[in-house]
C-alpha positions in Angstrom: 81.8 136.8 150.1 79.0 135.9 153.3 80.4 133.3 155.5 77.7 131.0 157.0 78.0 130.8 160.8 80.3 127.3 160.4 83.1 129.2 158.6 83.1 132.2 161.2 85.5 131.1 164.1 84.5 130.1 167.7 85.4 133.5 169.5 83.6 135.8 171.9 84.2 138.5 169.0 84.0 137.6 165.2 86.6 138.5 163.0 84.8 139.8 160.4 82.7 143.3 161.0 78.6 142.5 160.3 78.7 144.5 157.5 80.0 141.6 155.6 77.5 139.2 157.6 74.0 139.5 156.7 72.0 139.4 160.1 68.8 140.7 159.3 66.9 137.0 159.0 67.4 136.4 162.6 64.7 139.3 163.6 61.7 138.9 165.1 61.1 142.1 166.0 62.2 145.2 164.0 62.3 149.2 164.2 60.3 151.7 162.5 61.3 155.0 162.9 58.5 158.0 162.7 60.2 160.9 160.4 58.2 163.2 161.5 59.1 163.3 165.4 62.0 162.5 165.2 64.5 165.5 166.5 68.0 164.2 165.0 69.7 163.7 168.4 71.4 160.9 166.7 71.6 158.6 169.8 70.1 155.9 168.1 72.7 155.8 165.9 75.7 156.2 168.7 74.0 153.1 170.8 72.9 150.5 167.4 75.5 147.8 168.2 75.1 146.6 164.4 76.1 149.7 162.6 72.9 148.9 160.8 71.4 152.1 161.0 72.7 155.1 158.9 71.7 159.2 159.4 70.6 160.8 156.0 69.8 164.5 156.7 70.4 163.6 160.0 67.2 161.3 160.4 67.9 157.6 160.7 67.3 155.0 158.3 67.3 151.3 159.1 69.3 148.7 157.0 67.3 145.5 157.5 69.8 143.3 155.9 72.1 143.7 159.5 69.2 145.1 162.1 68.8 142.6 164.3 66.2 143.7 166.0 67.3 144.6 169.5 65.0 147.4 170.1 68.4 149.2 171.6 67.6 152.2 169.3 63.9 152.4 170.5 64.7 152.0 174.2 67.1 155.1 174.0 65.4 157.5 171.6 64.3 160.0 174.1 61.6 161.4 171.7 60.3 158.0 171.3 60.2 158.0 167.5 61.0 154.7 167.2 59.0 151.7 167.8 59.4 147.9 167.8 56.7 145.8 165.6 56.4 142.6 164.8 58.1 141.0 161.9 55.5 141.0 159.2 53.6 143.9 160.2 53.6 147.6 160.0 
C-alpha cells in the first residue's frame, strides 16, 4: 500500500525503500537513454540513487514511476547516452 508523504515519518531517511513510494510525479526533467550508444558500462545504474533504473541485456531502462529526474545518470554516463528533456517532450 503507497503512503502519502503525511503518513511517512519525519526522518532524514524514510523507512520505507522508494520502491514502495511512487516518485515519478515530482519530475520535471527526465532521462532518455539512446540504445544505440550506449556501451553497457552500467554506471548509470551503480550511481541512480532511486533504484529506478533496471539493466536488461545490460542496457538500462528507466522506471518512471520512481525516476525522479536528477540527471545523476546523464551526468556520469561517460558515453553520454543519456540525456535530460523536458517533461512532456521527447
Amino acid at each position: 500500500m503507497t503512503k502519502s508523504f503525511e503518513e511517512i515519518p519525519l526522518t532524514p531517511i524514510s523507512d520505507t525503500p522508494s520502491t514502495v513510494n511512487i516518485t515519478g510525479l515530482w519530475r520535471v526533467m527526465r532521462p532518455v537513454v539512446d540504445r544505440e550508444k550506449c556501451k553497457k558500462c552500467t554506471i548509470c545504474w551503480k550511481f541512480c540513487p532511486d533504484v529506478s533504473i533496471k539493466l536488461v541485456d545490460g542496457v538500462p531502462e528507466i522506471d518512471y514511476q520512481y525516476c525522479k529526474g536528477c540527471g545523476i545518470c546523464a551526468t556520469e554516463c561517460p558515453s553520454k547516452c543519456i540525456v535530460m528533456v523536458k517533461e512532456g517532450e521527447q
